[in-house]
C-alpha beads as a LAMMPS data file, in Angstrom:
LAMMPS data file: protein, C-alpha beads

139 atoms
138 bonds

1 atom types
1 bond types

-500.0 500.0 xlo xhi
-500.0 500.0 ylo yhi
-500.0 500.0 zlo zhi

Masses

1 110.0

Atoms # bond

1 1 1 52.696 -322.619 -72.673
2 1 1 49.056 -323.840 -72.292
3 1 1 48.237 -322.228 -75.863
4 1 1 51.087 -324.091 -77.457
5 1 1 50.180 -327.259 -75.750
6 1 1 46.621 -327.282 -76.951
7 1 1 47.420 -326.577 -80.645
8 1 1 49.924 -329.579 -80.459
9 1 1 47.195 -332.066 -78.586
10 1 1 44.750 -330.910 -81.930
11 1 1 47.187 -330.863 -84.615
12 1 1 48.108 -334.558 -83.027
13 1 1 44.114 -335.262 -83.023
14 1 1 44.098 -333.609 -86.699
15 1 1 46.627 -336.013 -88.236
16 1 1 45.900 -339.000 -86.398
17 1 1 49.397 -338.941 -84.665
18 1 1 50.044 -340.475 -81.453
19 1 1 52.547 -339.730 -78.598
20 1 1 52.830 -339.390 -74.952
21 1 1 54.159 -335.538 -74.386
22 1 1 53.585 -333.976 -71.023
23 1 1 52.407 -330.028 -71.082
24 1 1 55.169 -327.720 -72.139
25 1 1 55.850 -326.314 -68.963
26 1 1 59.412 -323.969 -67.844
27 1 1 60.014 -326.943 -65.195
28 1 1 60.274 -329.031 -68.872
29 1 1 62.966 -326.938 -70.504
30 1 1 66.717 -328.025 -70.454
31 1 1 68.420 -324.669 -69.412
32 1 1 72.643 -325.340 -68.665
33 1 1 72.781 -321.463 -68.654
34 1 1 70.443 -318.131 -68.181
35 1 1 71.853 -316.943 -71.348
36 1 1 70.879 -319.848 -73.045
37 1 1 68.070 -320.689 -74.447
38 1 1 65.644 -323.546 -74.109
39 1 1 64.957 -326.694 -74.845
40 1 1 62.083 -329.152 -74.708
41 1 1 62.921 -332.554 -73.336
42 1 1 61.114 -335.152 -74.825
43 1 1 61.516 -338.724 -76.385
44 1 1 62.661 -340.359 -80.006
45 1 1 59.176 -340.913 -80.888
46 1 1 57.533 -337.367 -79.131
47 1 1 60.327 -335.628 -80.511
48 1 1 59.228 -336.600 -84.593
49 1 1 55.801 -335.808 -84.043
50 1 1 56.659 -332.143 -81.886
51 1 1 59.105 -331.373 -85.203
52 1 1 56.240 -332.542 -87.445
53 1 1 54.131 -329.993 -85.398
54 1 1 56.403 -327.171 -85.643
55 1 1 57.641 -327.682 -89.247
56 1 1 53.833 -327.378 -90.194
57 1 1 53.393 -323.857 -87.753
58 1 1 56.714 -322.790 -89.378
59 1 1 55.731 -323.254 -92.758
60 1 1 52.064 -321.518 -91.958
61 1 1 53.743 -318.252 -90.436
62 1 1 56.036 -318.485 -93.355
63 1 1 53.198 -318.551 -95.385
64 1 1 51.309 -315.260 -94.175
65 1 1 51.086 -311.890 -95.737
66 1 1 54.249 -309.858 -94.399
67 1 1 56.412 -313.098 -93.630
68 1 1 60.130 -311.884 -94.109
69 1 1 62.528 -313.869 -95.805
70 1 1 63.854 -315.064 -92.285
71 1 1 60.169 -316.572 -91.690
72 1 1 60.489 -318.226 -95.398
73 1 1 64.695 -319.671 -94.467
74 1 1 63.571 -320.572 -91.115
75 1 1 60.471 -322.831 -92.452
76 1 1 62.761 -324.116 -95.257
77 1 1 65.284 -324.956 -92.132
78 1 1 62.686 -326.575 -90.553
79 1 1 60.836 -328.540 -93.221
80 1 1 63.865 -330.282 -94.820
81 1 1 65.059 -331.601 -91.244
82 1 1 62.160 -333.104 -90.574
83 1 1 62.151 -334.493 -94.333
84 1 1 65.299 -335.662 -93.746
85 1 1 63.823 -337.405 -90.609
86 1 1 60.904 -339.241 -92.708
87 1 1 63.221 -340.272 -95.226
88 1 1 65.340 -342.588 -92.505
89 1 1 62.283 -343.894 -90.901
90 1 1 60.607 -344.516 -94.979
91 1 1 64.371 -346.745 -95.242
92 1 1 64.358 -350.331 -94.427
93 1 1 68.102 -349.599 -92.874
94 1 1 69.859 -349.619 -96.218
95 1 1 68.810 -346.581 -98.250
96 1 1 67.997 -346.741 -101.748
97 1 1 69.920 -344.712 -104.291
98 1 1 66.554 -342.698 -104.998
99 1 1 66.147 -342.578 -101.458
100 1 1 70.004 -341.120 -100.350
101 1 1 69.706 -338.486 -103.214
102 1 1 66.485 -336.856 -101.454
103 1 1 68.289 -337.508 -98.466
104 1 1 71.251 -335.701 -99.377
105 1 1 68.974 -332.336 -100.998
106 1 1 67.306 -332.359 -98.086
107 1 1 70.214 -332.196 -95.948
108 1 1 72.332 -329.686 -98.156
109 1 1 69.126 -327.548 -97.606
110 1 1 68.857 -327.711 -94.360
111 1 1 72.381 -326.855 -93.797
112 1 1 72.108 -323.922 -96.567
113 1 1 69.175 -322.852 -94.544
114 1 1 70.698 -323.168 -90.840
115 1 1 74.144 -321.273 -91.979
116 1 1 72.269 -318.312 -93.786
117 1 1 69.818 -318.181 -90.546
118 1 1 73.092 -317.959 -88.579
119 1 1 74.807 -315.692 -90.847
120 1 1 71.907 -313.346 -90.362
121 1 1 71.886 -312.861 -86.672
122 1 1 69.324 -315.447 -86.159
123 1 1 72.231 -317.260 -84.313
124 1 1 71.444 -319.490 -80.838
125 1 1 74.142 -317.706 -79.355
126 1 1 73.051 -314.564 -80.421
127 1 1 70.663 -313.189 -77.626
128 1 1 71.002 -309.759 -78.178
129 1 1 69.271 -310.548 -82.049
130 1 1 66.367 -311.534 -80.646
131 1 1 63.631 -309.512 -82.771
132 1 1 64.676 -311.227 -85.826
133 1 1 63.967 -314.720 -84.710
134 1 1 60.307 -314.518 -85.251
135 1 1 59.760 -318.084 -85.550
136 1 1 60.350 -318.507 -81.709
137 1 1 57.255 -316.625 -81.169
138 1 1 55.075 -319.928 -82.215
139 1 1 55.421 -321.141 -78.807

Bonds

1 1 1 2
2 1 2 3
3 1 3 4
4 1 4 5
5 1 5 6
6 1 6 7
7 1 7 8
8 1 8 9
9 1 9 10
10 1 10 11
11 1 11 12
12 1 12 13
13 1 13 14
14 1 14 15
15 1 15 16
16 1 16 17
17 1 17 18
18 1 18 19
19 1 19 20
20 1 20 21
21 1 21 22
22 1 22 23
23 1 23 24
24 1 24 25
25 1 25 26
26 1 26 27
27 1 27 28
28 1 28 29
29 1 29 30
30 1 30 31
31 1 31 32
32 1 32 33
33 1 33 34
34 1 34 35
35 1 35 36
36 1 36 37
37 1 37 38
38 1 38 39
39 1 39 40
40 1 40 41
41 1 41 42
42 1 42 43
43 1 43 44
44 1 44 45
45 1 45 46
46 1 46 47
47 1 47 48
48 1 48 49
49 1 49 50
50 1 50 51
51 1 51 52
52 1 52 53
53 1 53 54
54 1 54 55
55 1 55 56
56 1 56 57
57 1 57 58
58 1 58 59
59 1 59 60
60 1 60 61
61 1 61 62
62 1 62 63
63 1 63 64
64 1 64 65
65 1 65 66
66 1 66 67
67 1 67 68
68 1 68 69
69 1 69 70
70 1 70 71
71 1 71 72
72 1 72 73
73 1 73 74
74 1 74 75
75 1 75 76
76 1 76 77
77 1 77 78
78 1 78 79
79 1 79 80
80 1 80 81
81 1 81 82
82 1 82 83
83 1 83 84
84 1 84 85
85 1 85 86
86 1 86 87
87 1 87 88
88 1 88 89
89 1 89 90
90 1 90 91
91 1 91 92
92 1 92 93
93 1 93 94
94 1 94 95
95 1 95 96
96 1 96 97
97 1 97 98
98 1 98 99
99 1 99 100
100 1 100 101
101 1 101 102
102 1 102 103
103 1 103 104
104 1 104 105
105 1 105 106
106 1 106 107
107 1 107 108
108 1 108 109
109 1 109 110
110 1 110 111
111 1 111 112
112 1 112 113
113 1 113 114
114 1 114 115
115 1 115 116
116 1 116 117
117 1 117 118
118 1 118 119
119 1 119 120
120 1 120 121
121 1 121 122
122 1 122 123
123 1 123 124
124 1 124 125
125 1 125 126
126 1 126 127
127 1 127 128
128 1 128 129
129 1 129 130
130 1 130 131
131 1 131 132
132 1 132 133
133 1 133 134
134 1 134 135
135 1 135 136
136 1 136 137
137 1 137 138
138 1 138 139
């Protein structure tokens, strides 16, 4: 959406992170079924900075007065994937054994996180759930 498209160009502008991402548009979404839902195509590098982006709106809603415990799983979901993304671009190929321990929390986390989101109807394939994914209504 135009709304969703803006607040990414400022928080880019705001943390002095650069990418080329064209508007989010429906003609940009990666559909293979109507039931399914979608998916913005972008590049390695447009792809970081768009999870950067969404981790920190995740977190925020999470954050809020009234944020359920779905909001608070879904921004822990969020957060420790996209830690788990600094940490391998922080590594000079060969991680550290400081650096695969973080790695490792992070990514039990995020898995702890994904299978209780899934476990609680907040499942991709779940369409009928819909009202409980509230984090899908950041874009």
């Amino acid at each position: 959406t135009p709304v969703a498209h803006r607040d990414f160009l400022l928080f880019k502008k705001l943390e002095k992170l650069s990418c080329s991402q064209p508007r989010f548009t429906p003609a940009r979404l990666n559909r293979k079924l109507q039931t399914s839902f979608p998916a913005l195509q972008s590049k390695a590098v447009a792809s970081k900075v768009i999870t950067c982006w969404l981790t920190s709106r995740a977190v925020q809603f999470a954050q809020r007065p009234g944020a359920t415990k779905a909001d608070r799983v879904m921004s822990i979901c969020l957060y420790s994937y996209f830690r788990m993304i600094q940490i391998m671009d922080a590594a000079n190929h060969i991680m550290t054994e400081s650096e695969a321990a973080e790695f490792h929390g992070c990514t039990m986390r995020h898995l702890r996180a994904y299978v209780w989101l899934h476990q609680n109807g907040m499942s991709l394939h779940a369409p009928r759930q819909m009202p409980g994914r509230r984090c899908w209504l950041l874009l």
